[in-house]
C-alpha positions as CSV (number, residue, x, y, z in Angstrom):
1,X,68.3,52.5,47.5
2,X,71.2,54.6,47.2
3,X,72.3,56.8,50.1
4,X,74.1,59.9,49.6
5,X,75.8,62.0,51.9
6,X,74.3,66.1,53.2
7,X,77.3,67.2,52.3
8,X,77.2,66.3,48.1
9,X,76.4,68.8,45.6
10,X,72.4,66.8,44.9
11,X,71.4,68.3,48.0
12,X,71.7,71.4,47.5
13,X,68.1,72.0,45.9
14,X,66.5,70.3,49.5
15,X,68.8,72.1,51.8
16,X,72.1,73.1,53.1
17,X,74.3,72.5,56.1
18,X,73.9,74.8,58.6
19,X,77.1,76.2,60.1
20,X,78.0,77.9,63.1
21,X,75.0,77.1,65.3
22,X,75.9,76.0,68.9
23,X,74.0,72.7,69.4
24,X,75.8,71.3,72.6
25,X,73.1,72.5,75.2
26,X,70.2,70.7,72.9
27,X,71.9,68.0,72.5
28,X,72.4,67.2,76.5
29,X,68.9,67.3,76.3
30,X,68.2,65.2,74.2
31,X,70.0,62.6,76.0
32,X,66.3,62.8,78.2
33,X,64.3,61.7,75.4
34,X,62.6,58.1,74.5
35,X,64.0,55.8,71.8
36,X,60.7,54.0,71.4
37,X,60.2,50.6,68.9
38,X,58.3,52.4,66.6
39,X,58.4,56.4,65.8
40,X,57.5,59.3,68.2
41,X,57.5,63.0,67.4
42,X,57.1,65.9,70.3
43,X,56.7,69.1,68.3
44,X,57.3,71.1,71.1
45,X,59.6,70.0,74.3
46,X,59.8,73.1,77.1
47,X,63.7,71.7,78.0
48,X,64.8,72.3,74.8
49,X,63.5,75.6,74.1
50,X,64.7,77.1,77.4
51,X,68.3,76.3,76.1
52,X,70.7,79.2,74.8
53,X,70.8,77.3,71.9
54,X,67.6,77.7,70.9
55,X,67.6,81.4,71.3
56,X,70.7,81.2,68.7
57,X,68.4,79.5,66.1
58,X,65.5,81.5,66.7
59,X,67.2,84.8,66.0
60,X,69.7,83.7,63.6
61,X,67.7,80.5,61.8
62,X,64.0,82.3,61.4
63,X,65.0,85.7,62.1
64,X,63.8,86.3,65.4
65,X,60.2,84.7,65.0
66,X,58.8,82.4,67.3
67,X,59.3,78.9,67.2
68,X,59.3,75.6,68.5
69,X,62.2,72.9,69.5
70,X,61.0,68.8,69.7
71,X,62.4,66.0,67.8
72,X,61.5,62.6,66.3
73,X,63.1,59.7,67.6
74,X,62.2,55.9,67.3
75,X,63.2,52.8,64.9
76,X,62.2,53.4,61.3
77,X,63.3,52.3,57.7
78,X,60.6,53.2,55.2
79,X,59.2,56.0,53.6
80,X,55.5,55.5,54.4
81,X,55.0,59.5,53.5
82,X,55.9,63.2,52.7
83,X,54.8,66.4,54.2
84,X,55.8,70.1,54.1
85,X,55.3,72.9,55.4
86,X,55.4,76.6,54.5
87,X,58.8,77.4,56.1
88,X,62.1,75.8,56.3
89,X,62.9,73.1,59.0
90,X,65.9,72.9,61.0
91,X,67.3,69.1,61.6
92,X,69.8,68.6,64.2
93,X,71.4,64.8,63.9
94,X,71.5,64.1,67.6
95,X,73.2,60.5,65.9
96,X,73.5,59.4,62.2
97,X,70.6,59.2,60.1
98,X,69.0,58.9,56.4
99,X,66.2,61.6,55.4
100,X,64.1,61.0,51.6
101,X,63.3,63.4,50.3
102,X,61.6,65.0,47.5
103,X,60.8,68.1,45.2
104,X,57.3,69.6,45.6
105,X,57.6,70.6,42.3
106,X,57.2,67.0,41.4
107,X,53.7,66.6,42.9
108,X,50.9,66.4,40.3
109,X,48.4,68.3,39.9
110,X,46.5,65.8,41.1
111,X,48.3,65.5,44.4
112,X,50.2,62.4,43.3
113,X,53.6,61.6,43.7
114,X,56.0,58.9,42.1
115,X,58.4,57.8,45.2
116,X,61.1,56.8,42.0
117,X,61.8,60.6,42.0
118,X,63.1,60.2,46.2
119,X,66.6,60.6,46.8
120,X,68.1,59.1,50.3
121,X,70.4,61.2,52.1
122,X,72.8,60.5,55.4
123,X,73.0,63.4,57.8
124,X,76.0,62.2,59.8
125,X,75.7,62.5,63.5
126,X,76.0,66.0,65.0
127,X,75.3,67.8,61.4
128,X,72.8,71.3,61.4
129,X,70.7,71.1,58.2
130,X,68.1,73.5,56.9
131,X,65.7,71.6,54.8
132,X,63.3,73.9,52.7
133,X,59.8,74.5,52.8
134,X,59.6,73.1,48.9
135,X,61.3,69.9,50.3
136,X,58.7,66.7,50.8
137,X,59.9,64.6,53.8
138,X,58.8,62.8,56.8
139,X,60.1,60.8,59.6
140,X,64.0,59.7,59.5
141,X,65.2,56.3,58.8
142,X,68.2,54.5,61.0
143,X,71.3,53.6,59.9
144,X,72.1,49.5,59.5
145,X,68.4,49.0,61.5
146,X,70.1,51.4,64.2
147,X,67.4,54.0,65.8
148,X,67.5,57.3,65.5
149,X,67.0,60.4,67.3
150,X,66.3,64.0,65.3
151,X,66.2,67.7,66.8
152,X,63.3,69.6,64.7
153,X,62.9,73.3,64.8
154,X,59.8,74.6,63.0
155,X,57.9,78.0,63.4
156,X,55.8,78.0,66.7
157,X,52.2,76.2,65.8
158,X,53.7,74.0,63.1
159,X,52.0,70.6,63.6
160,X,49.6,71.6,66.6
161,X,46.4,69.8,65.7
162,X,43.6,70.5,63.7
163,X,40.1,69.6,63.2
164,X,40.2,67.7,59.4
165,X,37.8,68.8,57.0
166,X,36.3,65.5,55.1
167,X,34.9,67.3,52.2
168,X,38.1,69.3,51.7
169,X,39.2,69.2,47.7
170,X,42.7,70.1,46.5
171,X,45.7,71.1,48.2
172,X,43.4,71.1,51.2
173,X,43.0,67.5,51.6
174,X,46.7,67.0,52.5
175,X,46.0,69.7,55.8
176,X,46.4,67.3,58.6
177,X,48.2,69.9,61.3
178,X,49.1,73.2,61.2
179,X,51.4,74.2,58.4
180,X,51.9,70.8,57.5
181,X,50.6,69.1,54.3
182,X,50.7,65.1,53.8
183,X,51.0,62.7,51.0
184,X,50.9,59.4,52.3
185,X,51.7,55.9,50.7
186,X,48.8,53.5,51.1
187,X,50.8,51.0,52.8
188,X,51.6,52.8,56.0
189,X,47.5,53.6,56.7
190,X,48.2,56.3,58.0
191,X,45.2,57.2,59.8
192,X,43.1,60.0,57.9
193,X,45.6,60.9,55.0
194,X,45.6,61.3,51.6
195,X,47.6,58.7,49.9
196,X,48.8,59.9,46.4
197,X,52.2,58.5,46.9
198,X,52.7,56.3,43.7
199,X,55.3,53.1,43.7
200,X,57.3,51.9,46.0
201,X,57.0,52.5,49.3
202,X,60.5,52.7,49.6
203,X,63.2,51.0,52.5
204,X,66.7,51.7,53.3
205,X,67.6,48.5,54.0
């Protein structure tokens, strides 16, 4: 798959580099945090919300409402799903890694998704991104089978757990935490989801 780069002009409709955020406090942090095997995400980490940093993001990022600091770290190098959420994420690159993405706008009405329409994108090591809310993505991939580790800032409550509805119908079937919706591929199983995505499931390597 081909990789391009944050910083080209095709991914400007997911997102845009953030500049002028201090990021050196969260990022000492982060040297705390687990690089398991397989993938782990913390929505909320107390460490990294107590920083000045985060106060920075909160007030200039979401305009002063609550939110939550965690990341995603671990050893990854598939697609497996997308999500989104109601409101932008923030990604902080805490070391080089690829993001695929997607357009919501390209979901059917159906809930299906063809993974052809992904594009693969390198956020270099130390880059701020804002990825919008119509912007499908999931877990990071590594770079040459290389784990990763990835700051995420989210309104407060994104991802907290909820109780699935098993007769839900539509856009509801793809609740599986708060603020997030998820298509999954069917050969991840992940546990619970919807799998609409359609294709591939698509590698980096």
């Amino acid at each position: 798959m081909k990789i391009q780069n944050v910083s080209d002009t095709s991914f400007k409709k997911y997102g845009k580099i953030l500049k002028g955020y201090p990021t050196d406090k969260i990022l000492k942090e982060m040297q705390h945090t687990p690089l398991p095997d397989d993938v782990i995400y913390v929505p909320s980490v107390d460490t990294l919300e107590a920083t000045s940093d985060a106060k920075i993001f909160q007030g200039k990022g979401f305009g002063g409402l609550d939110i939550e600091v965690g990341y995603c770290n671990g050893n990854n190098h598939k697609l497996n799903g997308l999500e989104y959420h109601r409101s932008s994420e923030i990604n902080i690159a805490v070391n080089d890694l690829v993001l695929i993405l997607g357009a919501q706008q390209d979901i059917t009405d159906e809930f299906k998704y063809d993974t052809s329409k992904a594009e693969a994108f390198l956020v270099p090591k130390g880059t701020v991104i804002e990825v919008y809310a119509t912007t499908l993505h999931y877990a990071p991939c590594g770079v040459d089978g290389k784990g990763f580790k990835d700051v995420i800032i989210l309104p407060k409550g994104t991802n907290a757990d909820i109780t699935k509805n098993p007769e839900a119908t539509g856009e509801d079937r793809l609740l599986t935490a708060e603020n997030k919706w998820l298509i999954a591929h069917a050969d991840a199983k992940i546990d619970g989801a919807f799998n609409g995505l359609q294709g591939e499931n698509i590698s980096v390597l």
